[in-house]
N, C-alpha and C positions, 0 to 999 in steps of 0.2 A: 241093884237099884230098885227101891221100891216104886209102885207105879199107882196112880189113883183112879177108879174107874169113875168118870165121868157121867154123872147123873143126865136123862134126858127125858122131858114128856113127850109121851107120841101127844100130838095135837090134833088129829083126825082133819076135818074140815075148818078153816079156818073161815070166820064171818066176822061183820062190825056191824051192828043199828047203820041206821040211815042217817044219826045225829051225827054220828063218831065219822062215819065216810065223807057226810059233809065239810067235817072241821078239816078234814084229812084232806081233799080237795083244795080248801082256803089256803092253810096256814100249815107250805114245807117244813118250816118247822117241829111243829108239830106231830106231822107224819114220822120224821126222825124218830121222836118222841113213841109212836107207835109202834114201830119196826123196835127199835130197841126194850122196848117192854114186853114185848112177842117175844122177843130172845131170850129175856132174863128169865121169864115164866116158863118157857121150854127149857132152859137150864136150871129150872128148880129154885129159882130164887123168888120169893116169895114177896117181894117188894117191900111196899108198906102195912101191912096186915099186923094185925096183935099178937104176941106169943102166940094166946089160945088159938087161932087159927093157923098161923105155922104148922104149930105143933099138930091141926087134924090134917095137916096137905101132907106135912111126913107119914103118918100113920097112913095115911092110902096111898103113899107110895108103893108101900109094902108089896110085892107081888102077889097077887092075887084076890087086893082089897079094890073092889068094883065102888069108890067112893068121888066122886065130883072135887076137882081142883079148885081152888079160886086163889087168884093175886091179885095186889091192887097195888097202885101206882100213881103217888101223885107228881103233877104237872106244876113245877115249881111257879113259873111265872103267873098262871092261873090255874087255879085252884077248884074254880067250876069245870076243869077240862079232866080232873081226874077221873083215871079209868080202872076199870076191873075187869079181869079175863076169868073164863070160867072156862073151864074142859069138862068135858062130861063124866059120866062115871064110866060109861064102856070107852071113853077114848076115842069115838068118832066124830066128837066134833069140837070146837072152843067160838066162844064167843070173845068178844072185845065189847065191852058199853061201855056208858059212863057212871062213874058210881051213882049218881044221881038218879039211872035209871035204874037200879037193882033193887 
């Protein structure tokens, strides 16, 4: 049986803006919404982003490529709520904003 090694970002410290914690606050929904976008970018899924950036978050996968992640994710029902996570290039920390803010 073949077996497939399952990709994962170290995510070092995790942080939101004070815009993103606020919504996260408001609207459980939402928060869903944040918790499940944490995951997908910790499992390499690169959200809503364009080929061209895929394609550099692959490339710093690569072990030993010290290069900054970033995924975006938009929020179907509203569209100002869309987010982007950034990890760092060493891996000690990710951020959560809103595209808006980047």
């Amino acid at each position: 049986m073949k077996t497939t090694k399952t990709r994962v970002l170290k995510l070092g410290r995790v942080a939101s803006t004070a815009r993103v914690n606020s919504e996260i606050a408001r609207d459980p929904e939402y928060s869903v919404f944040i918790y499940e976008s944490l995951r997908r970018h910790r499992n390499c899924d690169w959200g809503d982003l364009g080929a061209d950036d895929k394609e550099l978050n692959e490339i710093s996968m690569i072990e030993g490529k010290e290069e900054r992640i970033m995924s975006r994710y938009d929020y179907e029902p509203d569209h100002s709520k869309n987010i982007c996570i950034i990890t760092d290039w060493d891996r000690s920390a990710t951020t959560i904003l809103f595209s808006i803010e980047y």
